[in-house]
TITOR-740147 format. One record per atom (N, C-alpha, C): x, y, z. Coordinates in steps of 0.1 Angstrom, whole numbers, padded with zeros to 4 digits, always signed. Example, Ala and Ser with C-alpha at 12.3 -4.5 7.8 and 13.67 -1.06 7.14 Angstrom:
2
+0132-0057+0078;+0123-0045+0078;+0132-0033+0078;+0128-0022+0071;+0137-0011+0071;+0129+0000+0079;
// end
This chain:
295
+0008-0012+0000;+0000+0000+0000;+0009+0013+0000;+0005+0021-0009;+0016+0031-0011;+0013+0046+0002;+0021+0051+0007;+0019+0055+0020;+0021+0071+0016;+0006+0080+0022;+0010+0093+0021;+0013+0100+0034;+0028+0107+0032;+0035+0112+0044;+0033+0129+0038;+0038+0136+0054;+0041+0151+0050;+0052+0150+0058;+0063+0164+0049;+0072+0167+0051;+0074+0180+0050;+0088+0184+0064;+0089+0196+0066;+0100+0205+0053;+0104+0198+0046;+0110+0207+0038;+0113+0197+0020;+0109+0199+0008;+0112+0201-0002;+0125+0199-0010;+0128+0211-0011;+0140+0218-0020;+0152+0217-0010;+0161+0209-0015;+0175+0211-0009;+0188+0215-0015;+0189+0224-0007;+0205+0231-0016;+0210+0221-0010;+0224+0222-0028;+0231+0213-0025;+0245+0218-0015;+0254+0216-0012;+0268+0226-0006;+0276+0225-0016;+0279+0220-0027;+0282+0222-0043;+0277+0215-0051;+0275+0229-0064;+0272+0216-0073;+0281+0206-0079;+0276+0198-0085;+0280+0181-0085;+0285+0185-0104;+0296+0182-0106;+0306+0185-0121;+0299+0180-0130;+0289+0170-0128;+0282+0157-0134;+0269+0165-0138;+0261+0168-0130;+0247+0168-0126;+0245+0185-0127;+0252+0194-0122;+0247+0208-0122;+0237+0209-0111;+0238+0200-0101;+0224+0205-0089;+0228+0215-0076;+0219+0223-0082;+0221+0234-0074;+0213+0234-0058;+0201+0224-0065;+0189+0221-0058;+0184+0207-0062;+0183+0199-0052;+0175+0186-0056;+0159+0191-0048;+0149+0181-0053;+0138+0179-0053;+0133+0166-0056;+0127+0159-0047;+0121+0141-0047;+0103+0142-0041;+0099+0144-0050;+0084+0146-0045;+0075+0129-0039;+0083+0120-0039;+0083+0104-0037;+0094+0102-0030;+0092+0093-0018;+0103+0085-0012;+0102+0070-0018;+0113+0066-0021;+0118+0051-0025;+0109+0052-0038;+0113+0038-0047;+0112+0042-0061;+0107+0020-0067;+0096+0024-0074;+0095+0010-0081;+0103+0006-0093;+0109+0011-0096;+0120+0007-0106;+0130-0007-0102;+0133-0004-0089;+0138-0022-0080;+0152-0021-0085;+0158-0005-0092;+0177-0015-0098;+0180-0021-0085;+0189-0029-0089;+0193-0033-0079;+0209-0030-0073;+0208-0024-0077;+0226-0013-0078;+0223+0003-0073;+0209+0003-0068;+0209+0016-0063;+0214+0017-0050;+0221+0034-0048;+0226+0034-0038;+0214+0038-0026;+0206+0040-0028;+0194+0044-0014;+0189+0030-0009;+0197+0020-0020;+0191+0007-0008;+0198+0003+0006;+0183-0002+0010;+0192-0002+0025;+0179-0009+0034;+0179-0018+0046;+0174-0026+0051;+0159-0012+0053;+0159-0004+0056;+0145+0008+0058;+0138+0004+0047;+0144+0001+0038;+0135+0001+0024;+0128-0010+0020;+0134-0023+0024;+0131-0039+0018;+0139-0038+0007;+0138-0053+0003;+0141-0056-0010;+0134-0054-0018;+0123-0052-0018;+0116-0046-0030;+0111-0032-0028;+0114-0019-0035;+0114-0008-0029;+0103-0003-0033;+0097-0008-0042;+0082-0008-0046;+0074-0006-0034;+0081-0013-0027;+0067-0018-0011;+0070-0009-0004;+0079+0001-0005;+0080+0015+0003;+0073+0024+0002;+0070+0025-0012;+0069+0040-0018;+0064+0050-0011;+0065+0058-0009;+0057+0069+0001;+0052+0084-0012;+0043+0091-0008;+0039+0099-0016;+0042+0112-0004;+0048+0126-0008;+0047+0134-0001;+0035+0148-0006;+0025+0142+0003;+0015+0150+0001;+0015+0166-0002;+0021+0171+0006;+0023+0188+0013;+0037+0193+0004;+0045+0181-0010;+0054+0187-0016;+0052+0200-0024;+0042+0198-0028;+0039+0212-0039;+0039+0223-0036;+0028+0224-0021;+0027+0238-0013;+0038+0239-0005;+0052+0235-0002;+0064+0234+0004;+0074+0243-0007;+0067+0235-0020;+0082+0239-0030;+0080+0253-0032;+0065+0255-0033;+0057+0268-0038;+0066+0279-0029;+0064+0276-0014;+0067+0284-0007;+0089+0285-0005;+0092+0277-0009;+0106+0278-0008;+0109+0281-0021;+0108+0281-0033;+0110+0290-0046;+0108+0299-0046;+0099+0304-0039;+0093+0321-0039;+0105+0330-0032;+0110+0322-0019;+0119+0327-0009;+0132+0327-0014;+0135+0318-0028;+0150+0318-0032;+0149+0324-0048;+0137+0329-0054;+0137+0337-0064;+0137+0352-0060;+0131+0353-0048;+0129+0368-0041;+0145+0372-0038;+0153+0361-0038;+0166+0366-0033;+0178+0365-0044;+0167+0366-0060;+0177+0359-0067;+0186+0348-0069;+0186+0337-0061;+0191+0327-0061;+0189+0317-0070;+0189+0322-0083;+0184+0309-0094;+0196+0296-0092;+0194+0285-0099;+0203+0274-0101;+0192+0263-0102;+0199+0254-0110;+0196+0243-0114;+0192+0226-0107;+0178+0225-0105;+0167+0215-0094;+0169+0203-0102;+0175+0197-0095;+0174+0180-0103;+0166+0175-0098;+0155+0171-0107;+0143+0157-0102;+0147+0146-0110;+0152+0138-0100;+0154+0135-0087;+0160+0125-0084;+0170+0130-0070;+0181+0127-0067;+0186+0113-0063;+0170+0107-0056;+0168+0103-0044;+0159+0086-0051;+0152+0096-0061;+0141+0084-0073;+0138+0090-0083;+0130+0082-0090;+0128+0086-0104;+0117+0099-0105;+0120+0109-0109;+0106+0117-0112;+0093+0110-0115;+0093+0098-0125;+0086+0097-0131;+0080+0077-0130;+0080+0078-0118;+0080+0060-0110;+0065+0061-0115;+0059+0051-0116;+0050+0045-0120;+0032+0053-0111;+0041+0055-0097;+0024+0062-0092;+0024+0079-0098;+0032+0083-0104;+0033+0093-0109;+0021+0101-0119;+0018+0091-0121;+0003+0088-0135;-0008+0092-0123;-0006+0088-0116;-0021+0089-0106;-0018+0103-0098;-0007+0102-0092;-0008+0117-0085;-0003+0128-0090;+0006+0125-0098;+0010+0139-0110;+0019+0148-0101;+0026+0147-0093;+0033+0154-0085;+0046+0159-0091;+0049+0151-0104;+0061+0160-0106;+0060+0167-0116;+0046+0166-0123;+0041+0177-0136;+0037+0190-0124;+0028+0188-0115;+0023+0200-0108;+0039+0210-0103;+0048+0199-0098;+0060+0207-0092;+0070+0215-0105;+0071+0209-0116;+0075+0216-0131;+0066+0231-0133;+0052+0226-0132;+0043+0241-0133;+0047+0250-0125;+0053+0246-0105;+0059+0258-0103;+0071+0262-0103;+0075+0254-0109;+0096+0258-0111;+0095+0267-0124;+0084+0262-0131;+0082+0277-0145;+0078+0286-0139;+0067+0288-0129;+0066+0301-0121;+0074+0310-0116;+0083+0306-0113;+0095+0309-0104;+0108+0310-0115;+0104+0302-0128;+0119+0305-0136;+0132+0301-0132;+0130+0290-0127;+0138+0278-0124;+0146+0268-0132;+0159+0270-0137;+0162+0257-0145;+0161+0245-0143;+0157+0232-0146;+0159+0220-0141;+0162+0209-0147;+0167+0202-0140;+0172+0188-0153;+0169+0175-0147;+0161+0172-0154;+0153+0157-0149;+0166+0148-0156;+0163+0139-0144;+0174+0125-0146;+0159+0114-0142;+0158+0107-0153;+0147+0093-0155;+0153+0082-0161;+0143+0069-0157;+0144+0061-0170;+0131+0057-0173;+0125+0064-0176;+0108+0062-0177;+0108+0074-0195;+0098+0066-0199;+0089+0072-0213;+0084+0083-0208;+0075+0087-0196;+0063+0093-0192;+0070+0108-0194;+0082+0112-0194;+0083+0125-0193;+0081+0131-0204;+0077+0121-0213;+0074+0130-0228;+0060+0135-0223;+0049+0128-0218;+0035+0139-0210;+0041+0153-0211;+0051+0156-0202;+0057+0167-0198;+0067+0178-0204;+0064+0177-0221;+0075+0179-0225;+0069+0196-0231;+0056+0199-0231;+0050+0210-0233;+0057+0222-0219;+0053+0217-0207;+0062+0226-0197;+0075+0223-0198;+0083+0213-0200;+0093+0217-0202;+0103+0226-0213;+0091+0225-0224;+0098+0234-0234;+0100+0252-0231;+0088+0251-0219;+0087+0265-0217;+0098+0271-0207;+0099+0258-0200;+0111+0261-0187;+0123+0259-0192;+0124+0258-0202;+0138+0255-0217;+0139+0271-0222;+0125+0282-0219;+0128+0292-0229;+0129+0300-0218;+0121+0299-0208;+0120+0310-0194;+0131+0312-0185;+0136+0300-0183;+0143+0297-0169;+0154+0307-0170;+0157+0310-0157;+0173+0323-0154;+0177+0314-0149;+0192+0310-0155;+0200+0302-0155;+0212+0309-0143;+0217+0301-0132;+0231+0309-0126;+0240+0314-0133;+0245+0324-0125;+0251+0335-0135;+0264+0330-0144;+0269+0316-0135;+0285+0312-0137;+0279+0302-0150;+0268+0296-0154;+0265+0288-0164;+0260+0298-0181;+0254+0304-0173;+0250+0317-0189;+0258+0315-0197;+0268+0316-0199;+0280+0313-0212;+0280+0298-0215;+0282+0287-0207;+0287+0275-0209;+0271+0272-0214;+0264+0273-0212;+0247+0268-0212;+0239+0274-0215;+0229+0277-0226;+0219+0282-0228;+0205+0279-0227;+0205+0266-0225;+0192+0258-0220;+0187+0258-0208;+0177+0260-0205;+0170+0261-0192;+0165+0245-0186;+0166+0237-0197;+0163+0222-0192;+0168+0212-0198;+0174+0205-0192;+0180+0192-0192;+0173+0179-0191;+0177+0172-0196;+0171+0156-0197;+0183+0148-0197;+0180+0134-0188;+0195+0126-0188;+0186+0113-0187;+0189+0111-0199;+0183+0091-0196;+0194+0080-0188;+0189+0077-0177;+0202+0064-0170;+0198+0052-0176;+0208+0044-0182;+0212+0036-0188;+0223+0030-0179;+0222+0015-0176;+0229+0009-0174;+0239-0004-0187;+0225-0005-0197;+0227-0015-0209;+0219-0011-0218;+0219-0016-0228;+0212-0009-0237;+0201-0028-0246;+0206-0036-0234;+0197-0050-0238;+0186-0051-0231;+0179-0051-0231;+0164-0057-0228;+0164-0074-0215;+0174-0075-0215;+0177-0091-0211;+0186-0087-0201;+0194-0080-0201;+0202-0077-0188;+0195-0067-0183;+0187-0053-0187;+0180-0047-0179;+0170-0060-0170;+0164-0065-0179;+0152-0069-0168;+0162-0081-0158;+0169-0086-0157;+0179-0085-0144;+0180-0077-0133;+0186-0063-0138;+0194-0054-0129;+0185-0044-0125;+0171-0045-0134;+0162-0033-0129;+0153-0035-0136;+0151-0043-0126;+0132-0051-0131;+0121-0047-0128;+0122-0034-0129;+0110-0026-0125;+0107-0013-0140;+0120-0009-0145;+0121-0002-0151;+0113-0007-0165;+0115+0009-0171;+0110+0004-0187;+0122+0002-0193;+0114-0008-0204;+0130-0013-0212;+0139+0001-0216;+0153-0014-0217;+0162+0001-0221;+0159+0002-0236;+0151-0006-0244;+0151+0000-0258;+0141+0011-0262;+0125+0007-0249;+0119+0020-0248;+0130+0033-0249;+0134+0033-0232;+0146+0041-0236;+0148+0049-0244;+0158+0041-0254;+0165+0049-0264;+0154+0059-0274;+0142+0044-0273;+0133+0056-0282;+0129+0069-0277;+0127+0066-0263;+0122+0079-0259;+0134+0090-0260;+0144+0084-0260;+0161+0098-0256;+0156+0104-0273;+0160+0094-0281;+0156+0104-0294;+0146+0111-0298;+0133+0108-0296;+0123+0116-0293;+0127+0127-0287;+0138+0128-0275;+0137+0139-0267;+0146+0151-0274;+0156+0142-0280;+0162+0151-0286;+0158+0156-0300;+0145+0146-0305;+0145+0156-0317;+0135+0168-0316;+0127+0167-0303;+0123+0178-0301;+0129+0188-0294;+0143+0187-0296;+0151+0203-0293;+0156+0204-0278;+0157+0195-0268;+0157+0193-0255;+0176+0190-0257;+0180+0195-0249;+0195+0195-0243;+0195+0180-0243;+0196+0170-0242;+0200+0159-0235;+0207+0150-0240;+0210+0138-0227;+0224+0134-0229;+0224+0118-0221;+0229+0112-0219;+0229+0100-0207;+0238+0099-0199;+0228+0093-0188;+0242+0088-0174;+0244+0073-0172;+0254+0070-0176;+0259+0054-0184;+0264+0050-0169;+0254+0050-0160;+0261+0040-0148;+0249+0039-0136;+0253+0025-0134;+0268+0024-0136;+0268+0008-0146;+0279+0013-0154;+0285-0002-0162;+0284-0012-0152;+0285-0023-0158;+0287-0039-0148;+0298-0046-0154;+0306-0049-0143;+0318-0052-0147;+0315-0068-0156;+0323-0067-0164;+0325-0082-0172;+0311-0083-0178;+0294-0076-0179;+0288-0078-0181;+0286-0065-0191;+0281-0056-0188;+0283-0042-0198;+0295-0033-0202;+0304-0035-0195;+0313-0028-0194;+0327-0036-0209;+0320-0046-0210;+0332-0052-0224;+0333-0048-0235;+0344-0049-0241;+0347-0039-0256;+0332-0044-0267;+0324-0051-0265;+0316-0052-0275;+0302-0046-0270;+0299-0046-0261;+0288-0040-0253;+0291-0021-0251;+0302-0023-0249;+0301-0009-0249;+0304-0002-0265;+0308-0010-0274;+0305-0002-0288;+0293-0004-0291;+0283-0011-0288;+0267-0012-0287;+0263+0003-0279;+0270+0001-0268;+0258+0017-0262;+0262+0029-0266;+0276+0031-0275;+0282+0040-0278;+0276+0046-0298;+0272+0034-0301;+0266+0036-0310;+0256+0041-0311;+0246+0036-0302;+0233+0037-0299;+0229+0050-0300;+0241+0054-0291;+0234+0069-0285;+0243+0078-0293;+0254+0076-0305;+0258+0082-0313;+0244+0081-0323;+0237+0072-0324;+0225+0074-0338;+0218+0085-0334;+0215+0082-0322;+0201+0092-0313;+0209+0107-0312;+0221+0107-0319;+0228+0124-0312;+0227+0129-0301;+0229+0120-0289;+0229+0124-0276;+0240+0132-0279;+0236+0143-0268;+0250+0155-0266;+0257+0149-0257;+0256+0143-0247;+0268+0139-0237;+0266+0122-0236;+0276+0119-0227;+0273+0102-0222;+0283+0103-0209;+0279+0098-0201;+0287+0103-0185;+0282+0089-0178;+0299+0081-0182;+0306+0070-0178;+0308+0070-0161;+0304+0058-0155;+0310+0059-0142;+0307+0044-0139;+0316+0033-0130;+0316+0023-0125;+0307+0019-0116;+0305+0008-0119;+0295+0000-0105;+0305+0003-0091;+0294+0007-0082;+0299+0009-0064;+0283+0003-0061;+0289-0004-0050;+0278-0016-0044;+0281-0013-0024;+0268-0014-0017;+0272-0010-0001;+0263-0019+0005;+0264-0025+0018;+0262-0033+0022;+0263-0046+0024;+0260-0055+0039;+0259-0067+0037;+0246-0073+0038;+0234-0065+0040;+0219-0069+0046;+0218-0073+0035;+0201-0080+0034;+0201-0089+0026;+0190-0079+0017;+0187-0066+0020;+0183-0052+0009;+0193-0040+0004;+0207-0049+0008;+0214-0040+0005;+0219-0041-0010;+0225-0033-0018;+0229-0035-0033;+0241-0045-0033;+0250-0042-0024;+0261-0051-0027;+0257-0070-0025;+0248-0071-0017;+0243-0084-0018;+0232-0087-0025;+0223-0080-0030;+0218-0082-0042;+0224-0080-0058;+0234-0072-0062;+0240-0077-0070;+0250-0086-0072;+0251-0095-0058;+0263-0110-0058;+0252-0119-0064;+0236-0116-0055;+0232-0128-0057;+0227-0128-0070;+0227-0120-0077;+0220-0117-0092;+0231-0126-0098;+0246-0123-0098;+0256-0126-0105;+0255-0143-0102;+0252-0147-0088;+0254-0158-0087;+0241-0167-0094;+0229-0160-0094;+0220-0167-0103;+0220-0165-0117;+0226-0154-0122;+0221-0153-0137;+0238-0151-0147;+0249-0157-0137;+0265-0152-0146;+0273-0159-0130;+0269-0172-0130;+0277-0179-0123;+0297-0181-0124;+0296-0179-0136;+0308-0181-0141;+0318-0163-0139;+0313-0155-0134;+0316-0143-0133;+0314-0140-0116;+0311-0151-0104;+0308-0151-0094;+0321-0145-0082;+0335-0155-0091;+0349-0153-0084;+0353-0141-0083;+0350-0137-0099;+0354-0122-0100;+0346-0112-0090;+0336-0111-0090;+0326-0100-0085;+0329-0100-0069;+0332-0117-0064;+0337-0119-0048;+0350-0114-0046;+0361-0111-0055;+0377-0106-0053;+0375-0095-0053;+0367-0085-0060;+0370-0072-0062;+0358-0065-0047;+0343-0073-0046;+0336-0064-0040;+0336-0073-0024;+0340-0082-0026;+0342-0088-0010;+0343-0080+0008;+0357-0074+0002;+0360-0062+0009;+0360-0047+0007;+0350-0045-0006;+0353-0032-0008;+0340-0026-0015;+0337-0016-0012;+0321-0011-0019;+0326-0007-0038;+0340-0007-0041;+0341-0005-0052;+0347-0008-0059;+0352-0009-0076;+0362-0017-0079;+0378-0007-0073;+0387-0019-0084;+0398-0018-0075;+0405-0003-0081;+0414+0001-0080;+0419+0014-0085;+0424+0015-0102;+0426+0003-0101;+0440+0003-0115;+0424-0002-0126;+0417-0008-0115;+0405-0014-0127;+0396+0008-0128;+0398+0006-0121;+0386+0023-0123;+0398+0031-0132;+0408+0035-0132;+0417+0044-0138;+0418+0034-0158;+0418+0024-0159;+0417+0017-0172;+0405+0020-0179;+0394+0017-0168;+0380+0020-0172;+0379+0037-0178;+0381+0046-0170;+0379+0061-0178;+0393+0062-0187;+0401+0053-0189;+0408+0058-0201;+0399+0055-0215;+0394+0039-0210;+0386+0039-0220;+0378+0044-0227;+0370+0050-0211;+0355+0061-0215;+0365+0072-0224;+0371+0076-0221;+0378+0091-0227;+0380+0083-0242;+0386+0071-0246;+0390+0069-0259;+0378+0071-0268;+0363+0060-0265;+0353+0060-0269;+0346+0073-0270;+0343+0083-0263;+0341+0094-0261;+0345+0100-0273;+0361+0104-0275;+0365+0108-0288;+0362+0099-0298;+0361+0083-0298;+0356+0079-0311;+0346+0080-0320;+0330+0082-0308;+0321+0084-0312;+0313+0103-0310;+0331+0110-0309;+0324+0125-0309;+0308+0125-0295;+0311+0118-0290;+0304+0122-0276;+0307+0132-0265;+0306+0142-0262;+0309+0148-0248;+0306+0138-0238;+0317+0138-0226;+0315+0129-0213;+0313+0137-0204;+0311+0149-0202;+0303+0159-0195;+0294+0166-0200;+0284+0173-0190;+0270+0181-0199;+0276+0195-0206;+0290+0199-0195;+0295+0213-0201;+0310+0207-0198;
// end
């Protein structure tokens, strides 16, 4: 049963923004997310294994954001609101309560840039307000040069197969939907770009899989692709790092030794493996004329 809570505050500044992301401000009008990756970092025994069975709806988000936008445009404080940080903008109860179309109607009020990170189709519903928060928004004064868009879109992609998504995030819409939707988004004139993580070691991350997603999103003319490694935490049995052992051990038995050497002791790969991995991203990046940042 999906649970409606109130909460005392909304909009959170960030203490910097993130080189990746641009969030000046996050915003999660939903706690926990039915998507189920199982590599997400907010998993954690509070949640269950299925995070579906959390979900919380925050009733009082709208009249919260209303009232803290007003207070940070009155002081000129523009910058850039990522929905969302925490879950998907656009999870599945979204359809019924509409909380992140109503919270978009007041970030155009206010003249607000924002850059939705999803992996859901549904934000094309929303792509009429966001064309306008594309033309309205006052952008921070340090981005005006580097950026002229007021809105951002970032599709997460982990694979771009249909057979390993429904593994690793079996909640989500396929990754081929996906792709259809990124191109759609970009051929209606929207900034956007992808966040490629995280790869899976020995699974997405191999020289043939990754000329598959580099392609992909070279056809679609994504403007960026922003490469980053699997990191897995915990030992509970809703935590990521032991749901993606036991994934590996049911569905890539043969990849079991590996995944126990490197994450055994450690929430992340090893150094020499992360520093080989972004040389690569950088090689691929120039091969397929992709930016690996948004600026």
């Amino acid at each position: 049963m999906i649970k409606e809570i109130e909460v005392k505050s909304v909009l959170n500044k960030t203490k910097k923004r993130d080189a990746w992301f641009l969030d000046d401000y996050t915003f999660n009008p939903y706690q926990s997310c039915s998507y189920n990756c199982l590599y997400c970092y907010i998993r954690g025994s509070k949640y269950g294994t299925n995070l579906a069975t959390s979900l919380s709806v925050k009733t009082n988000a709208i009249e919260l954001l209303e009232k803290q936008l007003k207070k940070r445009a009155a002081k000129g404080e523009y910058g850039f609101i990522v929905l969302s940080s925490v879950t998907d903008p656009y999870i599945n109860i979204e359809k019924e309560y509409m909380l992140t179309r109503k919270a978009l109607e007041v970030i155009l009020k206010y003249r607000f840039p924002v850059h939705m990170i999803t992996k859901s189709t549904l934000i094309e519903r929303d792509f009429d307000i966001l064309q306008e928060i594309n033309q309205q928004a006052i952008l921070p004064e340090d981005l005006r040069q580097k950026l002229p868009d007021g809105t951002l879109i970032t599709f997460s992609f982990s694979t771009v197969d249909d057979e390993i998504g429904s593994i690793f995030e079996p909640g989500a819409p396929k990754p081929s939907l996906r792709i259809e939707t990124l191109q759609r988004t970009l051929q209606a004139g929207f900034h956007a770009g992808v966040s490629l993580m995280p790869l899976l070691p020995f699974i997405t991350d191999t020289t043939a899989h990754l000329e598959k997603l580099f392609r992909a999103f070279q056809k679609c003319e994504a403007k960026y692709v922003m490469p980053a490694t699997l990191t897995v935490f915990g030992n509970g049995k809703s935590d990521s790092k032991t749901l993606i052992l036991n994934a590996i051990r049911n569905h890539y038995p043969e990849l079991e030794a590996r995944y126990l050497k490197y994450f055994s002791n450690s929430h992340q790969l090893p150094e020499y493996y992360r520093n080989a991995f972004y040389t690569k991203m950088k090689e691929l990046s120039k091969t397929y004329n992709l930016k690996d940042r948004i600026i």
